[in-house]
N, C-alpha and C positions, 0 to 999 in steps of 0.2 A: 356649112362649116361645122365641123366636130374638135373640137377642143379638148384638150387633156394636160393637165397639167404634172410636169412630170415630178418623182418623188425627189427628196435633196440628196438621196447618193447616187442619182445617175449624171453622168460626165456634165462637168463645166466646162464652161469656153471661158469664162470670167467671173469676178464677183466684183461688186459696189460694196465698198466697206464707207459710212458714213466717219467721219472726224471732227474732233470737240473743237470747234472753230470760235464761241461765242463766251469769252470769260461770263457775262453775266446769265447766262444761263446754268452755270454748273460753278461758280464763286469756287469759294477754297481748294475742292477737287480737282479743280478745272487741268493742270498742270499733269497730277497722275492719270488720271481720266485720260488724258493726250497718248501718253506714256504706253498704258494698257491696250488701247486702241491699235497703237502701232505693233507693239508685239504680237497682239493676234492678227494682223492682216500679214505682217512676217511669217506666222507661223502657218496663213495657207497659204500665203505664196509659197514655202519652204523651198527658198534656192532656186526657184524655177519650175520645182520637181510638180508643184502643184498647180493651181491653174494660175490664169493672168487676174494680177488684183488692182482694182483703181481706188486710191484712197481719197475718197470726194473730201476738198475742206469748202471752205466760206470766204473766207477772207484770207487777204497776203498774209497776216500772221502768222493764221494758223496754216497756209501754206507751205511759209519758210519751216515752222516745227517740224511741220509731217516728212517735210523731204528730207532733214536732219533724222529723223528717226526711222524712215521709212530702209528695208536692204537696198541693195541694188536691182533694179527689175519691176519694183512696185512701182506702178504709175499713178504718183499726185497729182492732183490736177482740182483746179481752181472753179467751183460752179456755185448759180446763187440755190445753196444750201439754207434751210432754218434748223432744224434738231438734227441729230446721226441715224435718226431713225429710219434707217433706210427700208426696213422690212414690213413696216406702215406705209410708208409716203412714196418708196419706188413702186414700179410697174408688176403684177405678176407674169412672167414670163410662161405661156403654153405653147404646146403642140398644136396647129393646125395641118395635118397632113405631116408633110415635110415641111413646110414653113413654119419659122417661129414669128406668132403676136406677141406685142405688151400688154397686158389686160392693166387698164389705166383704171381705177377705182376711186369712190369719190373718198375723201380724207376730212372728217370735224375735227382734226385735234384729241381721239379718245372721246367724242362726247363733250367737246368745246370744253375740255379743259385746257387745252395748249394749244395753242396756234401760231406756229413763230413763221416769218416769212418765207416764203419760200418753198413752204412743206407740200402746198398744193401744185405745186409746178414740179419738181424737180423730179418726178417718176418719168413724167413726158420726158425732160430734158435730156435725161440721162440716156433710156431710150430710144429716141430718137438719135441723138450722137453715136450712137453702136448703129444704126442701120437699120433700128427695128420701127414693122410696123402698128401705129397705136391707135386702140379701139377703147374708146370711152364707154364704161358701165355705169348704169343709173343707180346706184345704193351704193353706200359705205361700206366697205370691208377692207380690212388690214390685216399684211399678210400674218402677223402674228397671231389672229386670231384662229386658223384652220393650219391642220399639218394634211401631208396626203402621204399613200401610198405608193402612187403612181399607179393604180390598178384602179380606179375609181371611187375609193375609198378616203373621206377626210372625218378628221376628228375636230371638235369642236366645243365650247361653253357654253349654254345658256345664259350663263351671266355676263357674257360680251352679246353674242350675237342675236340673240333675241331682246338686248336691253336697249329700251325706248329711247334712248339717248341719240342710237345711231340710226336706225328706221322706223320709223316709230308708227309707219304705216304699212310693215310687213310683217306676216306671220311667219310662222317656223314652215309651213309648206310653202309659201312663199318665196324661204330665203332659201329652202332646199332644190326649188324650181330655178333660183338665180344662179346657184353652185353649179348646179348641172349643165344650164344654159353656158354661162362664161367660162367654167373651170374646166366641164367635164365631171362631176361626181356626181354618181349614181349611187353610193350611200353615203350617209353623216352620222357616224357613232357623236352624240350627242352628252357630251360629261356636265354636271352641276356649276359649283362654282368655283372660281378660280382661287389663286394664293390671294391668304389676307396680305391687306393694305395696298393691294397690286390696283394700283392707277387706271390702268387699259383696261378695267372692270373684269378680269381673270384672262390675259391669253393665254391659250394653249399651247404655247411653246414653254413655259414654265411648270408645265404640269404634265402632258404627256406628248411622246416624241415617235413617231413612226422609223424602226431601224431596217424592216423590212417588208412586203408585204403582208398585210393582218397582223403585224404584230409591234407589241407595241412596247416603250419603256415607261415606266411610272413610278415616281419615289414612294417610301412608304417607311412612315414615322417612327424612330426607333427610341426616341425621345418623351419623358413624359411632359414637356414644356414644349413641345412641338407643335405650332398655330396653325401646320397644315394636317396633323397628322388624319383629321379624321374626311377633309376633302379628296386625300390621297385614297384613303380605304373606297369613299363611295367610288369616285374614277376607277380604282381598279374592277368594282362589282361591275358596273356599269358594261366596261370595257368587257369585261369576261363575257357576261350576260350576250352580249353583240355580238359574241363569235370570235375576239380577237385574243389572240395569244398576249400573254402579258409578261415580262420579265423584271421584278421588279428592283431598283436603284436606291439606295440610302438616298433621304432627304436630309440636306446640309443641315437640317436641325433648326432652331431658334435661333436668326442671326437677325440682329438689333443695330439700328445707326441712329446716332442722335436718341438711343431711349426707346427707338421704337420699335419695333418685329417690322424687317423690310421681307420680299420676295427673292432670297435670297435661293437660286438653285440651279443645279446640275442639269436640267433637261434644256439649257440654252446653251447648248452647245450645237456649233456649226461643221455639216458634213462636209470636208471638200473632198477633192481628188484623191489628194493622200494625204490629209490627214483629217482626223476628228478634234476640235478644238474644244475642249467644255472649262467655263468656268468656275473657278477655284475659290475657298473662301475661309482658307485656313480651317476647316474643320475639320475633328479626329475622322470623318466621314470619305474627305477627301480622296481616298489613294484605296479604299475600297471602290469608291464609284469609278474613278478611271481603271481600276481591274476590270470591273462587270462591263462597262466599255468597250475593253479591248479582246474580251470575247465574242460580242456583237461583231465588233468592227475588223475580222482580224488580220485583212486587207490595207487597212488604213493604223498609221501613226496615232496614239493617243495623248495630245497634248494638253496638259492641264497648265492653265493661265490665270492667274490672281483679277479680278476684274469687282473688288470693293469699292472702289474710285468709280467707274462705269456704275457701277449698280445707282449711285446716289442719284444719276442723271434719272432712273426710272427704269433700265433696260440692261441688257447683257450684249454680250457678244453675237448672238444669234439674232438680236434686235434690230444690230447697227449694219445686217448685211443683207443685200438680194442676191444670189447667183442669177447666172444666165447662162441655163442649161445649153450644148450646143443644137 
């Protein structure tokens, strides 16, 4: 078997968008957070024009919400869900041949920080209900933690994927020998550390983003109050250093919830069919980064969507989704 997992702007047949189903998990938010959620799986459904999107909730509650908020054409549907994290807790979907597998990965919760029920089950569940076939991997990894190219190419943290939390018995050739085995990647441009206060101990979906082959996007601090600006600088060197094209993206700047600098940022945004979804955050930054966007993209719609509410849960919109390439 050869494996390859493919990059997120080649065709969807579908996407798993996860939905805030659990008030006590997300208290005051809980209601926008709902809200948000729905607009972005609207906005890759767009009308039809985009691919088929299943909006997974948890409970009848937040069932009846989703289907009140969801357009026409979005299919809700009631599974046992724990967080929305779908891009953790679903399946990665690859290439074998012309067959597509689920590559079922194991899931601590980030490093047993969160563990809500459910989270270990629901990659199977989900893919197996689509028809697909699941192969269980022996080590942790979460899809937020690696982006690819589609050419054998993934990008990646040291301060996720080498941190003792999650394998705490594999080394970096180790875990480079596991990518290649299950994924297919035959290189791993490897970046430092991720956005402060970020939970998932830095994924690289927050920090840099594959738009094309070798090439890559990555914010870059424009800000003197800016808590990522200078993890941005090393990822970009880094990235150069490897050979990869870099194009770089205003980082949303210093954005604080409750007092604090959260991971507030533009590179979790989601590729579909037509359109590119990224998350908004009222910053004067805003409406330059979906420019630079929609010059990568210039195939796809650029839609920019408010997701403050989502962020406080710990994730963005790129978080709470797995495609399933056809």
């Amino acid at each position: 078997m050869t494996y390859r997992m493919p990059a997120e702007w080649a065709l969807h047949e579908a996407v798993w968008i996860g939905f805030p189903s659990f008030w006590g998990h997300w208290e005051e938010p809980y209601t926008e957070a709902q809200r948000q959620i729905a607009t972005f799986a609207n906005a890759v459904h767009d009308g039809g024009k985009g691919e088929r999107v299943h909006l997974v909730c948890g409970s009848p509650d937040a069932f009846a919400v989703a289907r009140d908020l969801a357009e026409d054409g979005v299919i809700v549907e009631e599974k046992h869900i724990g967080d929305i994290w779908l891009r953790d807790t679903g399946c990665i979907i690859v290439n074998d041949g012309n067959q597509r597998v689920a590559r079922n990965f194991g899931f601590n919760g980030w490093g047993r920080r969160f563990n809500f029920d459910g989270d270990q089950t629901i990659g199977r569940t989900l893919a197996e209900a689509s028809g697909l076939a699941v192969t269980d991997c022996d080590w942790v990894l979460e899809g937020g933690s690696i982006d690819v190219d589609g050419e054998g190419i993934a990008v990646t943290t040291t301060d996720c994927l080498l941190n003792r939390n999650r394998n705490a018995t594999l080394d970096r050739a180790q875990i480079e020998a596991r990518l290649l085995r299950d994924l297919g990647i035959t290189r791993t441009l490897w970046l430092g550390d991720g956005l402060v206060n970020d939970h998932t101990d830095g994924h690289v979906d927050n920090l840099a983003r594959f738009v094309a082959p070798n090439h890559l996007v990555i914010p870059e601090g424009r800000d003197a109050d800016d808590p990522n600006a200078a993890v941005y600088a090393d990822a970009r060197a880094k990235a150069e250093e490897f050979g990869c094209t870099v194009t770089p993206l205003p980082s949303v700047g210093r954005f604080e919830q409750n007092g604090e600098a959260v991971p507030a940022s533009y590179m979790n945004f989601y590729i579909g069919n037509s359109a590119v979804v990224t998350p908004i955050y009222g910053s004067r930054y805003d409406d330059e980064a979906l420019a630079a966007l929609a010059a990568l993209f210039p195939d796809r719609k650029i839609v920019g969507l408010p997701a403050d509410a989502v962020l406080t849960g710990g994730g963005s919109f790129h978080c709470s989704s797995q495609q399933l390439p056809v």
